[in-house]
C-alpha positions in Angstrom: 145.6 80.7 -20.3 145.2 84.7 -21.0 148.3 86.0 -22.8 148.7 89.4 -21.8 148.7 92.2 -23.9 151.6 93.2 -23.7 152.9 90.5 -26.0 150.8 92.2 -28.9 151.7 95.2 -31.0 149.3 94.9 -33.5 149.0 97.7 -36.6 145.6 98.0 -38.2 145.1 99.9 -40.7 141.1 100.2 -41.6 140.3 101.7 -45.0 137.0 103.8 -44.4 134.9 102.8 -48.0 132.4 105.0 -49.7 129.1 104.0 -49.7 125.7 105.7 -49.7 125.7 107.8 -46.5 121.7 108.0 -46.6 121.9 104.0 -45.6 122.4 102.4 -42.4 124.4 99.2 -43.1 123.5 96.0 -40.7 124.1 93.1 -43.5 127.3 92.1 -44.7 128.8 88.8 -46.4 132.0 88.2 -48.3 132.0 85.3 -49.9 135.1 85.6 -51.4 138.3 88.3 -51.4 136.6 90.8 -54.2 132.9 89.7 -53.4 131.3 92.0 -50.8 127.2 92.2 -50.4 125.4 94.4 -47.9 121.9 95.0 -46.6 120.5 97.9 -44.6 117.7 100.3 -44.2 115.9 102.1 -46.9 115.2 98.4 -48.5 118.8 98.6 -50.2 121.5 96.1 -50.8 124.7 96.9 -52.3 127.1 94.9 -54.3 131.0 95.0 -54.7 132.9 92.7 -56.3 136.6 94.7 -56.5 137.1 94.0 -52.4 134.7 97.6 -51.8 136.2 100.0 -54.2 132.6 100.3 -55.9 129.5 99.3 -55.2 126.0 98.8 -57.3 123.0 99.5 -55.6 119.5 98.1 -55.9 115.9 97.5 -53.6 114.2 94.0 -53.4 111.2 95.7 -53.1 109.7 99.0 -53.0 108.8 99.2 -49.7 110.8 100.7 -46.9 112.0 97.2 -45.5 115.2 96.9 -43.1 117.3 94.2 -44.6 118.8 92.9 -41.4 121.1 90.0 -43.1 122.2 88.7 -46.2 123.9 85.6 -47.0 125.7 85.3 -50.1 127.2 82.3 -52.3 129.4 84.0 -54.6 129.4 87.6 -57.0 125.8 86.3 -58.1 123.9 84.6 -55.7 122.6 86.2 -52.3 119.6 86.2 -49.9 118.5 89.0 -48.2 116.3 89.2 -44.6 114.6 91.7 -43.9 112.5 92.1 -40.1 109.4 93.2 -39.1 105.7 92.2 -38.2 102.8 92.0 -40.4 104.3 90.6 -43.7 107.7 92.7 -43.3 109.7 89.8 -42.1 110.4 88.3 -45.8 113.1 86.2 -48.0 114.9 87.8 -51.4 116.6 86.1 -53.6 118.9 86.9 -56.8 120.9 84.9 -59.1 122.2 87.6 -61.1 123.9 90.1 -59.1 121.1 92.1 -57.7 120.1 92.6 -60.9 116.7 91.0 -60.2 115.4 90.1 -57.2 112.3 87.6 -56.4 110.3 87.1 -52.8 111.1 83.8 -51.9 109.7 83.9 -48.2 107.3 85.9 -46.7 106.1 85.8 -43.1 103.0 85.1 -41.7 101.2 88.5 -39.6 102.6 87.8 -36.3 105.8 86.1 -37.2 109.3 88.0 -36.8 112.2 86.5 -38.3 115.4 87.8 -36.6 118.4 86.0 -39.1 119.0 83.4 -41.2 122.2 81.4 -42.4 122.8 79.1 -45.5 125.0 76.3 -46.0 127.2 76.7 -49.1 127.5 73.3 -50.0 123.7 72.1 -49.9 122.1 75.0 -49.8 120.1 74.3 -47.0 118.6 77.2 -44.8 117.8 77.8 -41.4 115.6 80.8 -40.6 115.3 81.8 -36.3 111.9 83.8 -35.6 110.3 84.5 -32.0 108.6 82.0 -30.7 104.7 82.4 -31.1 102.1 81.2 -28.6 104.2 78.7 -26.7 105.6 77.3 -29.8 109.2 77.9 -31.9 109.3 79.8 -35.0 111.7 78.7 -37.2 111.6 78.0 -41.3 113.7 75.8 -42.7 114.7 75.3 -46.5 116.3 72.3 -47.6 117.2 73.6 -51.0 117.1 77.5 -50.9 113.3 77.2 -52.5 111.0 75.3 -51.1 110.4 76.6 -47.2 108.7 74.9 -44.4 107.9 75.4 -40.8 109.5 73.9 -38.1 108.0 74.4 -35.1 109.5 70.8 -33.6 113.0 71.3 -34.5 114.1 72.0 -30.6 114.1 69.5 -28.4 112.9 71.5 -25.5 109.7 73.9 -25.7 110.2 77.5 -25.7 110.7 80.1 -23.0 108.1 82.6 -22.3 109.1 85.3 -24.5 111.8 84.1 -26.3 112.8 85.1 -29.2 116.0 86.2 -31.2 118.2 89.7 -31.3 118.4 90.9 -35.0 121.1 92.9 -34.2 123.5 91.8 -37.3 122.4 88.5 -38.8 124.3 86.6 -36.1 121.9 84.5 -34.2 121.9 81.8 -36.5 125.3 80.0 -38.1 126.9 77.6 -39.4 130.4 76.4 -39.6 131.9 73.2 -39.5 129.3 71.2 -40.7 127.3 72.8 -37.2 124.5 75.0 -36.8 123.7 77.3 -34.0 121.3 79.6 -32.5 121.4 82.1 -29.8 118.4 83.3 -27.9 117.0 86.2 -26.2 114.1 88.1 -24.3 113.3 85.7 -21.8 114.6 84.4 -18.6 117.3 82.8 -19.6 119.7 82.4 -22.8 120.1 79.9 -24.4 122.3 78.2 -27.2 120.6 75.8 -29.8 122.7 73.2 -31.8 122.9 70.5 -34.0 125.1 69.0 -36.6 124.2 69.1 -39.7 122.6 65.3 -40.4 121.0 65.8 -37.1 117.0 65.8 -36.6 116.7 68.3 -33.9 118.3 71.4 -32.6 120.0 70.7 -28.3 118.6 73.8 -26.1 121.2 74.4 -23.6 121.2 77.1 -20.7 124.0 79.8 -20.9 124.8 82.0 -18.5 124.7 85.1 -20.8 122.6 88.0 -19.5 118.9 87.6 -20.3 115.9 89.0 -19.7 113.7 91.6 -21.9 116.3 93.1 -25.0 119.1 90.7 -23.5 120.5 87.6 -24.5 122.4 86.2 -27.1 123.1 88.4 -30.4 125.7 85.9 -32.6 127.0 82.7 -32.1 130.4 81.0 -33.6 129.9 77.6 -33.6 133.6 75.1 -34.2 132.5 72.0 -33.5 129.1 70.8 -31.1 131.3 70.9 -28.1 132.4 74.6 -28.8 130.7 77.7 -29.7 131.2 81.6 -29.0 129.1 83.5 -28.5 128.4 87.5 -27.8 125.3 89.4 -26.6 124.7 91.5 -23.5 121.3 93.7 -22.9 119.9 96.6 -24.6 118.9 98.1 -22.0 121.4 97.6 -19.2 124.5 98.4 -20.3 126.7 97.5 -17.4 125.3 93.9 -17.2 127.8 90.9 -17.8 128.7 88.3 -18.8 128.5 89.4 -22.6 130.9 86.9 -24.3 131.5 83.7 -23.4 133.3 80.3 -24.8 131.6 77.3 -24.1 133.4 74.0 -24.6 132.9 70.7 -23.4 129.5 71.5 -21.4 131.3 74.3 -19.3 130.8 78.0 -20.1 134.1 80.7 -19.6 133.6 84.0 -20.0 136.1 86.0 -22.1 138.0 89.0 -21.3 135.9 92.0 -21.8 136.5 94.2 -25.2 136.9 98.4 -24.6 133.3 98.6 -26.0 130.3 100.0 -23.6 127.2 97.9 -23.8 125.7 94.6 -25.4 127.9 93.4 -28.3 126.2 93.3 -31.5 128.5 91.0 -33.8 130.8 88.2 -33.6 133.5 87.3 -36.6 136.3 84.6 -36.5 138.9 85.4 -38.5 140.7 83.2 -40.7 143.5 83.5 -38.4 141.8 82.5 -35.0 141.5 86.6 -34.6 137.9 87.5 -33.1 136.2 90.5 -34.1 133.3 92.6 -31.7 131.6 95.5 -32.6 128.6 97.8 -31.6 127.3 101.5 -31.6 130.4 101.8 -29.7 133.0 100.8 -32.4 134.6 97.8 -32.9 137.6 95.6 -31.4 140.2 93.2 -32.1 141.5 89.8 -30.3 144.1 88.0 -32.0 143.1 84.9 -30.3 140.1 83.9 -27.7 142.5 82.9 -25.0 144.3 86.2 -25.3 143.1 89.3 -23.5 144.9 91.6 -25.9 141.9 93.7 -26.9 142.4 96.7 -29.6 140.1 99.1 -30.3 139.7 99.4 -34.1 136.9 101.9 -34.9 134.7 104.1 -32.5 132.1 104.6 -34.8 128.8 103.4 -34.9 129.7 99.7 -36.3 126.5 97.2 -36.3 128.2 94.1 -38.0 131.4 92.7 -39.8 132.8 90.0 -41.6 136.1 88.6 -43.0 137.2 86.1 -46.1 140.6 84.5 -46.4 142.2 88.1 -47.0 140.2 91.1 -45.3 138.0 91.9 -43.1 134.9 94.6 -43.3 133.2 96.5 -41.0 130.1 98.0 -41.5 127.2 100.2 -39.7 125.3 103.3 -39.5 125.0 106.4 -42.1 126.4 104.6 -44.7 129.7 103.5 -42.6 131.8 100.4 -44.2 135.7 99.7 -43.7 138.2 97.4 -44.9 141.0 95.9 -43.6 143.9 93.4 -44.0 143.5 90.2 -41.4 146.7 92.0 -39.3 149.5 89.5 -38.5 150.5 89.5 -34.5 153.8 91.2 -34.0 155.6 90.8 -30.7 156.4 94.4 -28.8 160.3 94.9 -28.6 
């Protein structure tokens, strides 16, 4: 059942955050209420651990590498992903901060890696790359260090084409003991799952656009019966569906947020809230069955994230913003 939005009055108040405007923000991970880490162009990740009053700044590398997504474990701990053909697609790792970073994972020529996600408890890792000759791409850690290939971890083999969006990290994740995948640039979408102790990853059809630069761009998975998921295409704006629930084998399309063309990120808030954003801005939902929509930023916003207090949005020239999970107030 939609609840309409007229039941909602919700303030937000989003604290716009200095950062280096020469840097255009697409990682971001908060592990915890003070602990903020993001990755963007120019090979730079930045480091906050006061919630985003100040940041440290350092490079992986030396090369001009865009650092698509990084996952984090705490005010120490982090890896970083950058994207790219011939060797840029590669795996950073620190342990101290930023202070000192090591290349854990480097790519083969023709391999693109689009995202990754870790699980905090084992540290296991699940890396989604385009699929290469008729076969899946995707590297798997069972430990955070050692890396292998798994090419057989789908049941079903790959689409012509297909591949990932590494729009904002979001293709791959896991949550409740579930991880999940979204696909894109072939004929049809699709959503990849498995529980954690499982062997191999379920390819199931969505009906999310598809097609060359459309498809799935971050999942959200709650259980392997349920999973949201955003996405749209690239190149045709107007085309829909672009965020849909699926539960129980059915897929149910969402009511549409105030933002023009495919949705970039996808973030559950601790509250059941759901958070979109793209080069368009960024909006609000205080709950999936609602159609209550708020626009909360028109700027150019690639990703977000939230912990148990705040949220953060984050995107191009430097962009980042904070604000308080917002509590939903009835309209007198």
């Amino acid at each position: 059942m939609l609840v309409s939005s007229a039941l909602f009055a919700i303030a937000i108040d989003v604290q716009v955050l200095a950062t280096r405007p020469d840097v255009n923000w697409v990682g971001v991970s908060s592990p915890s209420p003070d602990v903020v880490w993001l990755s963007g162009s120019k090979a730079t990740i930045a480091r906050s651990t006061d919630g985003g009053t100040t940041w440290q700044y350092s490079q992986p590398t030396s090369n001009d590498l865009q650092f698509r997504d990084i996952e984090a474990l705490d005010d120490r701990h982090a890896y970083a992903l950058s994207i790219g053909n011939n060797g840029d697609s590669r795996i950073y790792y620190t342990s101290n901060g930023g202070r000192d970073w090591q290349l854990s994972f480097r790519a083969g020529g023709n391999q693109f890696l689009n995202c990754l996600d870790v699980s905090p408890s084992s540290n296991e890792i699940w890396v989604y790359g385009d699929s290469i000759d008729g076969q899946w791409d995707l590297v798997r850690s069972p430990d955070g260090r050692n890396w292998l290939p798994s090419r057989n971890a789908i049941g079903s083999p790959p689409q012509g084409g297909e591949g990932g969006l590494a729009a904002s990290g979001g293709c791959v994740r896991f949550n409740n003991a579930i991880w999940a995948m979204g696909t894109a640039n072939a004929t049809t979408a699709r959503l990849l799952i498995k529980r954690s102790f499982g062997i191999r990853f379920k390819a199931i059809d969505t009906p999310m656009v598809a097609g060359p630069s459309a498809g799935i761009a971050s999942v959200w998975p709650f259980s392997e019966k349920h999973v949201l998921m955003v996405g749209g295409d690239l190149n045709h704006p107007e085309r829909r569906p672009r965020i849909l629930e699926y539960r129980n084998d059915d897929f149910t399309p969402l009511a549409e947020p105030p933002l023009e063309g495919a949705l970039y990120s996808l973030t559950v808030t601790s509250s059941g809230g759901l958070i979109v954003s793209n080069p368009d801005g960024a909006a609000y939902l205080p709950t999936h069955e609602s159609d209550a929509w708020q626009l909360i930023s028109e700027k150019n916003i690639w990703n977000s994230t939230c912990n148990s207090q705040a949220c953060f949005l984050i995107g191009k020239d430097g962009y980042a913003a904070r604000f308080v999970i917002p509590r939903d107030v009835p309209q007198e």
